[in-house]
VMD Tcl script that draws the C-alpha trace (Angstrom):
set ca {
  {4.86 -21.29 -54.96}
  {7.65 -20.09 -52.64}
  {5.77 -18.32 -50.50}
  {3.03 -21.09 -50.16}
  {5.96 -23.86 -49.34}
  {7.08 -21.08 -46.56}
  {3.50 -20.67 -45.28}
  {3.12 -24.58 -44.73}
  {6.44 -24.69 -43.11}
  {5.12 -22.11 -40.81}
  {1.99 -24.02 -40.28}
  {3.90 -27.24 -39.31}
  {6.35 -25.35 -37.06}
  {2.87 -23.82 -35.23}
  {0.95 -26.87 -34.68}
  {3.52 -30.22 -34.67}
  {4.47 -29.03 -31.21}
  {0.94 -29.06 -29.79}
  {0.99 -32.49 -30.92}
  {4.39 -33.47 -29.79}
  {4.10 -32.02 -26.22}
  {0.15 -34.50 -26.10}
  {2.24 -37.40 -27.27}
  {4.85 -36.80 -24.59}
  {2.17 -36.47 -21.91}
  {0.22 -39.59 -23.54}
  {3.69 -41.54 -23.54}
  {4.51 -40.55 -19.96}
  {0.54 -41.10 -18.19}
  {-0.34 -44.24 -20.61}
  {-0.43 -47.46 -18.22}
  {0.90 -45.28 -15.03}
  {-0.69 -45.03 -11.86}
  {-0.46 -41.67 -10.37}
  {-1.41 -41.32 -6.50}
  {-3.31 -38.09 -4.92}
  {-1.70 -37.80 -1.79}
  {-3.87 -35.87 0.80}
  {-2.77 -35.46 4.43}
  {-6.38 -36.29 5.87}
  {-8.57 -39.31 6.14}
  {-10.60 -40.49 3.58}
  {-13.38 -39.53 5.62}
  {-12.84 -35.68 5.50}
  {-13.05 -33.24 2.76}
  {-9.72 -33.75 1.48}
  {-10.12 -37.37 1.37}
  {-13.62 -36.96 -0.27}
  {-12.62 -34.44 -3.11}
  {-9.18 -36.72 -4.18}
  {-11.66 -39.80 -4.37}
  {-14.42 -37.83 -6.37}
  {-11.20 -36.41 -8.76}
  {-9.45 -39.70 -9.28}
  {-12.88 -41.05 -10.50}
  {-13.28 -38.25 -13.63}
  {-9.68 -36.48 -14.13}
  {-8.95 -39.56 -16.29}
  {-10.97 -38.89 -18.71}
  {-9.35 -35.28 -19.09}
  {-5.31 -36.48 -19.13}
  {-3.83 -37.61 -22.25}
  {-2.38 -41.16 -22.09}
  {-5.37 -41.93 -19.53}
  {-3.61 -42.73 -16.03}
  {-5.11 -44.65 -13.04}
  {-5.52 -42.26 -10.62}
  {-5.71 -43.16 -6.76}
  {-5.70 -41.54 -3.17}
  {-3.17 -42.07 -0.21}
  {-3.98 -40.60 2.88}
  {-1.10 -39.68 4.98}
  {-2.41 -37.80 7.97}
  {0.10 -36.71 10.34}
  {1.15 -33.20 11.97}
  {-1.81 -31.34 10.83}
  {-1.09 -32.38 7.25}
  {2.31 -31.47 7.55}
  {3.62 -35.11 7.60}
  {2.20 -35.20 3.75}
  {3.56 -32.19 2.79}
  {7.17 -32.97 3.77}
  {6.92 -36.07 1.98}
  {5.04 -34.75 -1.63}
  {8.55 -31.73 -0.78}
  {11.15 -34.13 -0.01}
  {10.68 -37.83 -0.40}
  {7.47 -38.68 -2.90}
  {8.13 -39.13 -6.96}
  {8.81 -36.00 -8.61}
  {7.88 -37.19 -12.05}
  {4.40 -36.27 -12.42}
  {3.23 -39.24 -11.07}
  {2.50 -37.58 -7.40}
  {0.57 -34.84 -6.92}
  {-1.30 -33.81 -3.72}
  {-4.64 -31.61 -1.89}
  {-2.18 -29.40 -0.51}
  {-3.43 -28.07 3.49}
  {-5.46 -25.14 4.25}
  {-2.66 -24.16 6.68}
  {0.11 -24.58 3.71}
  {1.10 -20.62 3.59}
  {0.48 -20.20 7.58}
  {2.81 -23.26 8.21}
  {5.10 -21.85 5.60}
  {5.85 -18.68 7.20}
  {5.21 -19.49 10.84}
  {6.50 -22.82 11.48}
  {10.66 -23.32 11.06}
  {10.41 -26.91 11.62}
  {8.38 -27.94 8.47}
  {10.53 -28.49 5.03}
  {8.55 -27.59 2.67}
  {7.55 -23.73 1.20}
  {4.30 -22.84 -0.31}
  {5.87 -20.85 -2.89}
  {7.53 -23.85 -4.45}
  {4.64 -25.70 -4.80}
  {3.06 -26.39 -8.72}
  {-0.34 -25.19 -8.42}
  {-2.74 -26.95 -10.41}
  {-6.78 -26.21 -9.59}
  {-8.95 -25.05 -5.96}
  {-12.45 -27.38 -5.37}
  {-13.59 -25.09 -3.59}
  {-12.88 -22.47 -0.50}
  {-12.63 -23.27 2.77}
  {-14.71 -20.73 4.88}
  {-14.35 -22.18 8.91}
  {-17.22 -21.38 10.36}
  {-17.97 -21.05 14.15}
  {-21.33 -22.41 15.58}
  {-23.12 -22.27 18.72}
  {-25.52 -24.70 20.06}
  {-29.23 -22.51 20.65}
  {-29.01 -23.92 24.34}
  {-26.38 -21.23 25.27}
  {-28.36 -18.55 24.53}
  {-25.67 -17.70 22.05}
  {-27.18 -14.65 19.95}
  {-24.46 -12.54 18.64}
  {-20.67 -13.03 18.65}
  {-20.84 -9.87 20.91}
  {-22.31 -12.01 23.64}
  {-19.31 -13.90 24.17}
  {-17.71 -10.43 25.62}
  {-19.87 -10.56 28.59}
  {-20.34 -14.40 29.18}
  {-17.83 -16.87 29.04}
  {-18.74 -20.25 27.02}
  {-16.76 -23.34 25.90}
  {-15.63 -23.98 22.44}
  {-13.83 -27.32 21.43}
  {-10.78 -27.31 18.96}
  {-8.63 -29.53 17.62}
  {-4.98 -28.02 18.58}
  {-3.30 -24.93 18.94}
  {-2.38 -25.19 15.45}
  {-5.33 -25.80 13.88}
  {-7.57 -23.38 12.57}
  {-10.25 -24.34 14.92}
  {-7.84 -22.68 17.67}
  {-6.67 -19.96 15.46}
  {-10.26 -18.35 14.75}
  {-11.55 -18.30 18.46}
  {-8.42 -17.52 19.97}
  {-7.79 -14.88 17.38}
  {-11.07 -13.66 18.80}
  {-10.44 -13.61 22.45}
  {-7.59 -11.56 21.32}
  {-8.57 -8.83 19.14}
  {-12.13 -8.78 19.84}
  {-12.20 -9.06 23.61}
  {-14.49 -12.26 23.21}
  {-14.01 -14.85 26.35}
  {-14.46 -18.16 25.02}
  {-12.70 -21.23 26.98}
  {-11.05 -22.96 24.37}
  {-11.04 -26.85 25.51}
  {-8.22 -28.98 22.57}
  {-7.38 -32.19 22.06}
  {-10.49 -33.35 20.12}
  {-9.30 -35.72 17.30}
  {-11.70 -34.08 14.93}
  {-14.52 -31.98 13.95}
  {-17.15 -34.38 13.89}
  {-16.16 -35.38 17.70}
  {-16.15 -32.33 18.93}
  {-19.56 -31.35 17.21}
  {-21.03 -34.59 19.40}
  {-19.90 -33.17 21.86}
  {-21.61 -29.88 21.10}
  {-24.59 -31.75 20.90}
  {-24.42 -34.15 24.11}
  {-23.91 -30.31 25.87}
  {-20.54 -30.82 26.55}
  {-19.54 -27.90 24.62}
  {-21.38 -24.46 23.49}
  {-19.76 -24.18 20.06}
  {-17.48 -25.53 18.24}
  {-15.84 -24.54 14.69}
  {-15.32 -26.45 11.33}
  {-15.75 -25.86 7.69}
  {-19.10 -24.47 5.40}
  {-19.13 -27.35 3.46}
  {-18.71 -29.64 6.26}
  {-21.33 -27.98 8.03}
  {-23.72 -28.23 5.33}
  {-22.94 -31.86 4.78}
  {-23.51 -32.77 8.34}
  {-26.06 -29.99 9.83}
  {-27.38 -28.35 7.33}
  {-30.92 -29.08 8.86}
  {-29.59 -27.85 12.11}
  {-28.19 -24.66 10.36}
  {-32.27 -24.06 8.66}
  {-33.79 -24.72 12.07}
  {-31.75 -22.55 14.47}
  {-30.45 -25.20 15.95}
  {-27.01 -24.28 15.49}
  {-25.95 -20.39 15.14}
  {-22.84 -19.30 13.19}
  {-20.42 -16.75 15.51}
  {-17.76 -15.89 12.88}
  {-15.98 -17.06 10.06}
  {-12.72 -17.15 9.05}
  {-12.48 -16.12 5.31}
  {-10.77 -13.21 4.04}
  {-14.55 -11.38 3.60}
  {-17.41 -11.90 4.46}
  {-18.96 -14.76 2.33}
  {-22.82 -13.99 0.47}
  {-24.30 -16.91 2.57}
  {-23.06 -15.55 6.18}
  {-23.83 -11.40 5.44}
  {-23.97 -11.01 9.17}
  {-21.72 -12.91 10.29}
  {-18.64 -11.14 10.92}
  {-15.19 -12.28 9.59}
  {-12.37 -12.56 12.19}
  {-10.51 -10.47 9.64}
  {-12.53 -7.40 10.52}
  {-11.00 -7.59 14.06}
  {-7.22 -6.82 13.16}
  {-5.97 -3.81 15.00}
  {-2.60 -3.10 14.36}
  {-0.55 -3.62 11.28}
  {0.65 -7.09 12.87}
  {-2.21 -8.67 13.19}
  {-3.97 -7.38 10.23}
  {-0.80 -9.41 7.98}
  {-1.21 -12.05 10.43}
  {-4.87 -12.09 9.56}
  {-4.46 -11.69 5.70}
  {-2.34 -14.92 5.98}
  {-4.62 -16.69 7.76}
  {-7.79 -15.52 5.15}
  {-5.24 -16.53 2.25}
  {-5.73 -19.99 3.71}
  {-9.78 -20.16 3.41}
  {-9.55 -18.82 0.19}
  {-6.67 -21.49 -1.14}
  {-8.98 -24.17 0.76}
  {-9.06 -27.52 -1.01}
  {-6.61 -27.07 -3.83}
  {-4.59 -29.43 -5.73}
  {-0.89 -28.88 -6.65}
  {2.50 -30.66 -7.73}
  {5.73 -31.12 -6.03}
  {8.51 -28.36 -6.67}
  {10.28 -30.80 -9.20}
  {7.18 -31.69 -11.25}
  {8.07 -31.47 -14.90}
  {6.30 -28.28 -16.41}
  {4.49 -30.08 -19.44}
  {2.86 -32.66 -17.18}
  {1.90 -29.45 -14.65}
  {-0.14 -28.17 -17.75}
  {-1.53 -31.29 -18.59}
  {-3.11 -31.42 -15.09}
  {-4.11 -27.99 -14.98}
  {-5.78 -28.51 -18.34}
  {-7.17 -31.81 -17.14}
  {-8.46 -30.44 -13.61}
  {-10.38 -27.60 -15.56}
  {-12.19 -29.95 -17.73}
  {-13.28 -32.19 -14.89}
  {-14.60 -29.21 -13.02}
  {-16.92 -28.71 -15.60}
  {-17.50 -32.39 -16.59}
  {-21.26 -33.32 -15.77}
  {-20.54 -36.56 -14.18}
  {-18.09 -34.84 -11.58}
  {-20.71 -31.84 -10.64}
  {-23.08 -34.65 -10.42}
  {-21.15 -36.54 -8.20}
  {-20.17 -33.46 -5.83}
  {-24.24 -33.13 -5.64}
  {-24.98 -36.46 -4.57}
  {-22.88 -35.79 -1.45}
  {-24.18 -32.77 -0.46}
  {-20.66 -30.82 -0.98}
  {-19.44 -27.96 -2.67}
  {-17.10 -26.16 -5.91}
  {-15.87 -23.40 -6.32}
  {-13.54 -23.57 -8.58}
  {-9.83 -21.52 -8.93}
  {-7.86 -22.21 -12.05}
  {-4.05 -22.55 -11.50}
  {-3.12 -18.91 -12.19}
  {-5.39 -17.08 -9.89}
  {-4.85 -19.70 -7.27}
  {-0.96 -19.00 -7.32}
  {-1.67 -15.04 -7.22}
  {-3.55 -16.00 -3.45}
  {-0.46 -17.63 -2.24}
  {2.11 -15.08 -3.72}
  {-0.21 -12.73 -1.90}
  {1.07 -13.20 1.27}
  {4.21 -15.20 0.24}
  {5.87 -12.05 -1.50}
  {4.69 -10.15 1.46}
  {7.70 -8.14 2.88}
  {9.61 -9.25 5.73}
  {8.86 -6.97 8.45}
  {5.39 -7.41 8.35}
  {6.08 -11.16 8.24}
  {7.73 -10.83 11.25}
  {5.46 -8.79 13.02}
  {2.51 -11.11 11.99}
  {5.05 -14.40 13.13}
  {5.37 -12.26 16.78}
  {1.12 -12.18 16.85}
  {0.64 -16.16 16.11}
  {3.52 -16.82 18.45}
  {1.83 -14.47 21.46}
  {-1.37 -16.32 20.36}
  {-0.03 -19.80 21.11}
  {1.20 -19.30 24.02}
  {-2.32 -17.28 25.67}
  {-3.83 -19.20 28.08}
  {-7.84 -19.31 27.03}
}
mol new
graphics top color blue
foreach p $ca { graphics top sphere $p radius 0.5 }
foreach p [lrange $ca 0 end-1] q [lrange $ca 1 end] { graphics top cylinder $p $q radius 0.2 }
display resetview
């Protein structure tokens, strides 16, 4: 009898916790509204994946929350990220699409105040692989072609990875593209690629697929490189900007810059998030990635998932984060020579 009285006890002490910790996150979420904040429009793939989310995840999160989006563009994304750091609800009633750029801004940029590192990771959507297309009218073939012949490419801003990748290029692979900025997004400067203002342009897989994929079937458009930390199953021959790292430097400052296409469009909580609500959403975001009416809804748009729980998603950014400091330094001197090229 005593030993089945210590059994039970030992059953209770295993299990009432469980149901404790759901009853705290229940208690916390029930009647709340909890905002996605993404530093994008609504428009772009961060703003599309944090409305598609705050449809399902829901359904997944004890206590049942409203969920809805704030867009806060600004600074590359940056803006949002200094707020989510140092100025949004650290509760559990904020969390955010963290940037493609987070690590690269992280370790290259002194004036943002926030670290990647410190971020509570919860869930990737999916990579994001930039992707660098030519219009068939140049006569673009191979990336090779741009050694001997110079053609225009439109980016965003020296920051952006639209710069990054092409001017990484012109660097280590003796490509001369003319890099023309300033274009308020992808989608402008791919008009412009088409009204023959430009040769080529660069902006995400999925976007491309969203926007061109019939232009990617019929030739139309021709990829140059991509920017992912390998190359990717559906671009075999299309080399990675990765492969072009000479030295030591610029192979770490490469390795940062493929940690950010493979982090892509991930989710994560502020530094002060409390850890019980952290697991909650990490729980929750697994559960909508597989939920039927969420894959069903990422088809009917035409984009993408390729899903990263939270603990392989934090082993990409410690990748590079935990890097040591030399090498950091060696791949901050490479981006800062790259900003300041003339191409």
């Amino acid at each position: 009898m005593k030993n089945k009285i210590i059994g039970l006890f030992i059953i209770l002490a295993t299990f009432f916790p469980l149901g404790a910790h759901a009853d705290k996150v229940a208690d916390f979420y029930k009647g709340k509204t909890v905002k996605i904040v993404i530093g994008g429009s609504m428009g772009g793939a961060y703003g599309l994946y944090a409305q598609l989310l705050s449809r399902h995840v829901n359904r997944h999160i004890a206590g049942n929350p409203t969920v809805v989006v704030q867009s806060m563009p600004g600074s590359g994304g940056n803006k949002a990220m200094n707020y989510t750091t140092n100025a949004g609800a650290q509760d559990g009633s904020l969390v955010s699409i963290v940037q493609i750029s987070v690590v690269q801004e992280t370790l290259f940029n002194p004036k943002i105040r926030f670290n990647a590192k410190n971020y509570k990771y919860i869930g990737r959507f999916a990579d994001a692989n930039i992707v660098a297309m030519a219009h068939k009218r140049s006569g673009f073939k191979s990336w090779k072609d741009a050694k001997k012949k110079q053609y225009t490419f439109g980016s965003i801003g020296r920051r952006n990875y639209t710069y990054i990748g092409v001017a990484a290029m012109n660097m280590f692979a003796g490509t001369k593209f003319k890099i023309i900025s300033g274009y308020r997004g992808t989608k402008t400067s791919f008009l412009a690629v088409e009204r023959g203002e430009l040769d080529a342009s660069a902006t995400s897989w999925t976007t491309l697929n969203v926007r061109h994929a019939d232009d990617i079937k019929s030739g139309k458009f021709k990829p140059i490189f991509q920017m992912a930390s390998n190359r990717k199953p559906y671009l075999p021959n299309t080399p990675s900007v990765v492969e072009f790292g000479r030295s030591k430097a610029e192979k770490t400052f490469l390795a940062v810059i493929g940690a950010g296409s493979e982090i892509g469009r991930s989710m994560a909580g502020p530094p002060g998030m409390p850890n019980h609500l952290v697991a909650a959403w990490r729980k929750g975001f697994d559960k909508t990635m597989a939920d039927p009416a969420f894959i069903a809804d990422i088809k009917k748009r035409k984009s993408r998932l390729n899903p990263m729980n939270a603990k392989n998603l934090t082993k990409v950014v410690d990748s590079v984060m935990t890097l040591p400091k030399a090498d950091i330094k060696g791949a901050f001197d490479v981006y800062t020579k790259l900003l300041k090229s003339k191409y």
